[in-house]
N, C-alpha and C positions, 0 to 999 in steps of 0.2 A: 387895738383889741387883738389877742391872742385866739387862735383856732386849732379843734382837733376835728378830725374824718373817724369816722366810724363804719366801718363794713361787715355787714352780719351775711356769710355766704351762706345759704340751706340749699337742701338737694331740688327745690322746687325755686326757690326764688333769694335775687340778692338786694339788702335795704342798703343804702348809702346813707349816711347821717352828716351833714355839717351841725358843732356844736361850738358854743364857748369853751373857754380852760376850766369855766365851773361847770360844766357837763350840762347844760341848757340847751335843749335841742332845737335850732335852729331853722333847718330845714331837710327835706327828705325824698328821696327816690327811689323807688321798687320795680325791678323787674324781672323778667326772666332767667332760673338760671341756664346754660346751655354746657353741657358738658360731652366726654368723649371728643368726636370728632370736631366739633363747635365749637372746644372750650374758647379757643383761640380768641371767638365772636366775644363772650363773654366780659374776657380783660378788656377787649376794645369798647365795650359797654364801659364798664368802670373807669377806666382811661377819663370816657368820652362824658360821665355822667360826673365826677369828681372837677372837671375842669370849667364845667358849665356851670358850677355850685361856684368854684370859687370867683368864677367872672360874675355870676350874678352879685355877690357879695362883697364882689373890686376889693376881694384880699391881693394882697401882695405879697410877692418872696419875702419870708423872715416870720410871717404871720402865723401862719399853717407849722404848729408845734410837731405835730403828727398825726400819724395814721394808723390806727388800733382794728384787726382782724380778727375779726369770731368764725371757724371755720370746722365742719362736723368731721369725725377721728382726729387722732393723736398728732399733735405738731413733735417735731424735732425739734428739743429744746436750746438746740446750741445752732442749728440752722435757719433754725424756724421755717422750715419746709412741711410740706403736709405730709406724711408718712405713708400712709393709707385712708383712703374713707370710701364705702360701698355706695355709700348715697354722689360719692362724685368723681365718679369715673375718668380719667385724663386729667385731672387736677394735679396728682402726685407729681407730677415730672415739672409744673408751671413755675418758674422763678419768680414770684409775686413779689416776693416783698422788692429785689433787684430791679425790676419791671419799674412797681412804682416807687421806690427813694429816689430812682434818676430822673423819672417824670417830673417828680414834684418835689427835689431837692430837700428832704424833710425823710426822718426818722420813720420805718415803717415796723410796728410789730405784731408777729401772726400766733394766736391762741387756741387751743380747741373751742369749739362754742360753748361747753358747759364751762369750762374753767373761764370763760371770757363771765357767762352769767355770774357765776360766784362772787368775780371781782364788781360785776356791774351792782348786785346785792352787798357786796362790801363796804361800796362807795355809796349810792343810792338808796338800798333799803333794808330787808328787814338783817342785815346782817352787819351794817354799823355800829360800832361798837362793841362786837364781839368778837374776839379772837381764835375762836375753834368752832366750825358751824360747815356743815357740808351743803352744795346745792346741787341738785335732782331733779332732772330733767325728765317728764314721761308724756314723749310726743311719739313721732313716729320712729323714733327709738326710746332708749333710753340712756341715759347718761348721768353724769355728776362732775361735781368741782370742789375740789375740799383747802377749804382758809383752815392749819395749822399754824398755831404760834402766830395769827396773824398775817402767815405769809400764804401765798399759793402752793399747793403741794404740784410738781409734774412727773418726778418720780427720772429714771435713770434715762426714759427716751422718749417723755413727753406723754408715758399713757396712765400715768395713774390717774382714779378716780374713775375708770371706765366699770363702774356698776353693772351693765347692764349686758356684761358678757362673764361677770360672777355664773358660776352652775347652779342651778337653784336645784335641776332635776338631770339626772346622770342619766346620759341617753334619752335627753328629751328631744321636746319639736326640734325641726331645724332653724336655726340661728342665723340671720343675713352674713354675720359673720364668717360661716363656716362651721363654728361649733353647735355640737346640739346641746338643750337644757338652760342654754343662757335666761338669764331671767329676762332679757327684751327679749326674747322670745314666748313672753308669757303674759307680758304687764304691758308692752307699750298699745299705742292705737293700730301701727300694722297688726299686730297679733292679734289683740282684739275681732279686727273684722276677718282675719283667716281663721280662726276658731270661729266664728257666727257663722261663716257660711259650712264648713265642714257641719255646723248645727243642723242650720237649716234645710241640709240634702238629706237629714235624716226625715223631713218631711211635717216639720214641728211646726203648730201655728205661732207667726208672730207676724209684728208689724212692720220687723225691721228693715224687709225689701221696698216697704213707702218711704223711707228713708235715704235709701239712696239715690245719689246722684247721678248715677248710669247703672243703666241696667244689668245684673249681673257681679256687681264691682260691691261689695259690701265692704265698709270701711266701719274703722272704730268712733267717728262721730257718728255716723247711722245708728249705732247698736246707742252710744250714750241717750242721742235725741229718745229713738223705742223706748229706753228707760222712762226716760223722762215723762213719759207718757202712759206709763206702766206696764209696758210690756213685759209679762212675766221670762222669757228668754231670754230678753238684754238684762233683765234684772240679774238673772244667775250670772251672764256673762260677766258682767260688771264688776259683781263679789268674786268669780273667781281670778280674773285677774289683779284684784284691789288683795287680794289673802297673798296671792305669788309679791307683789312689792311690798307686801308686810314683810313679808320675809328677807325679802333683800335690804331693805332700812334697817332691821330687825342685824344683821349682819353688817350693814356699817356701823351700825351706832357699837355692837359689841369688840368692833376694831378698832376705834377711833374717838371714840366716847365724846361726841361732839356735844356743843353747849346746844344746839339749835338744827335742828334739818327742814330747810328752806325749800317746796314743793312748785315745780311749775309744769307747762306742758301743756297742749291742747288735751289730755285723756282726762285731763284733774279741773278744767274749763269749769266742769259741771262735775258736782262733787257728791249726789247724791245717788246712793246703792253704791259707793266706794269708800268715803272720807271712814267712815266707822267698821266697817269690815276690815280697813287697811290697818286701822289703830287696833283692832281687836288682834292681829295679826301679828302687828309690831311686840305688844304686849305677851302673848305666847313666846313668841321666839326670842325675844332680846332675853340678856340677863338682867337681874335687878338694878345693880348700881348706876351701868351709863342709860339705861329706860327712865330712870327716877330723875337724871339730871339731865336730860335732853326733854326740848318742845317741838313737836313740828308744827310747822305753821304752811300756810300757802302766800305764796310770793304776793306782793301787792303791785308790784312794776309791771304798768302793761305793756311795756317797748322792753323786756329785760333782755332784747336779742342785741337791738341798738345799744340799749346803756352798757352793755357788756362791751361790744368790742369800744365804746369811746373810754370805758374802765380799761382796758389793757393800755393803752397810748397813756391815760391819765396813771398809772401805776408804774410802769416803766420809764415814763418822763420825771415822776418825781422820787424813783429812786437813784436816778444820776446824779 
């Protein structure tokens, strides 16, 4: 039996996936991620947790086809080095892919995480079959992957599809990135709960400080839960970051005129006071032709972090 690795790095935490060559997830490991000074700790985790997978599963050299990395900002597409990413600080400089081909004798290829999901939706779900479909990522950024003609788009140094640093508002909030007005500076779950609490020192009743999970820390899942429950200030909050990603869809679809725009992300978990303000949005701002011939839909893969990076290994293993 033939195997691939899949590694989904996020700024909070890394999954390890052993699969089949038919993308069947096997087995799985999560832990912390450690970055800056630590990162060091971190490879030795993956090292340490990839090796223990394959002795449990007494693969053997020749078995292990590859190793498929999903990892958040722009890879270098010709190095496949990580370029920059905010969310993981002392990563850039780390020779991963170098580190583990010599480890594990085996093929290693590194992704951005949204373009990994795109491919993992390519292969697995709602994006089969289709050959022009962008996937949209709205968690604690926001991001995208765009399938043209079939193939991945990465653009001239690995950053296309980065949506969520489009301008939505000229001189707006500040942006993790540096820039102001980015549209994750508007739409994703950070923004979310940094607009709730600038809310809430206005002195407005709501629920959404029962919500949090430390005191003082308001987060974009606190405001959705408030929702949930009708809290009429998560509610406005909701709509107004669900109108800001209308807009930005509203601006892929009119550049790209996809078949399909594929929705994931912990902010879209729970879809209600967003799913229809965002489509009311889209529909304002797009032009008519690619609005008439695109659907959005919400991802149905609930590992779309894993199946993406074991989609890159499966994507670039069968185009050799």
């Amino acid at each position: 039996m033939k195997y691939i690795i899949g590694i989904d790095i996020g700024g909070t935490k890394i999954s390890i996936v052993l699969a089949s060559y038919a993308g069947r997830i096997l087995h799985k490991v999560k832990f912390k991620t450690k970055t800056g000074s630590a990162t060091r700790k971190s490879i030795q985790d993956i090292l340490h947790f990839i090796a223990g997978l394959l002795t449990y599963r007494k693969i053997k050299r020749g078995q292990l086809l590859g190793i498929g990395i999903g990892v958040p900002g722009p890879v270098d597409p010709k190095r496949e080095k990580i370029e920059r990413s905010p969310n993981l600080p002392g990563w850039d400089k780390v020779p991963l892919k170098r580190i583990l081909s010599k480890q594990f004798k085996c093929p290693v290829f590194i992704e951005n995480d949204a373009n990994a999901a795109a491919l993992g939706e390519k292969h697995f779900g709602a994006g089969r079959g289709i050959s022009d479909f962008a996937y949209v990522t709205v968690s604690t950024g926001v991001g995208s992957g765009i399938i043209s003609n079939d193939k991945l788009v990465t653009g001239a140094r690995g950053a296309a599809g980065e949506i969520g640093h489009a301008t939505i508002v000229t001189g707006g909030d500040l942006c993790g990135c540096g820039k102001r007005g980015c549209l994750e500076a508007y739409a994703s779950g950070t923004s979310i709960g940094k607009y709730a609490a600038r809310e809430l020192k206005k002195h407005r009743s709501s629920m959404i400080p029962k919500f949090c999970e430390k005191k003082g820390i308001v987060t974009g899942e606190a405001v959705s839960l408030a929702a949930d429950h009708g809290d009429q200030l998560a509610i406005q909050i909701r709509k107004r970051a669900a109108d800001y990603l209308g807009v930005g869809l509203a601006n892929l679809m009119n550049t790209l005129n996809p078949k399909r725009i594929i929705l994931g992300g912990g902010v879209l978990e729970s879809t209600a006071h967003f799913w229809k303000p965002m489509l009311l949005s889209v529909k304002r701002e797009a032009w008519k032709i690619p609005h008439q011939s695109c659907k959005i839909v919400k991802t149905k893969l609930r590992r779309v972090g894993d199946l993406g990076a074991i989609a890159v290994a499966l994507e670039r293993l069968r185009d050799k």
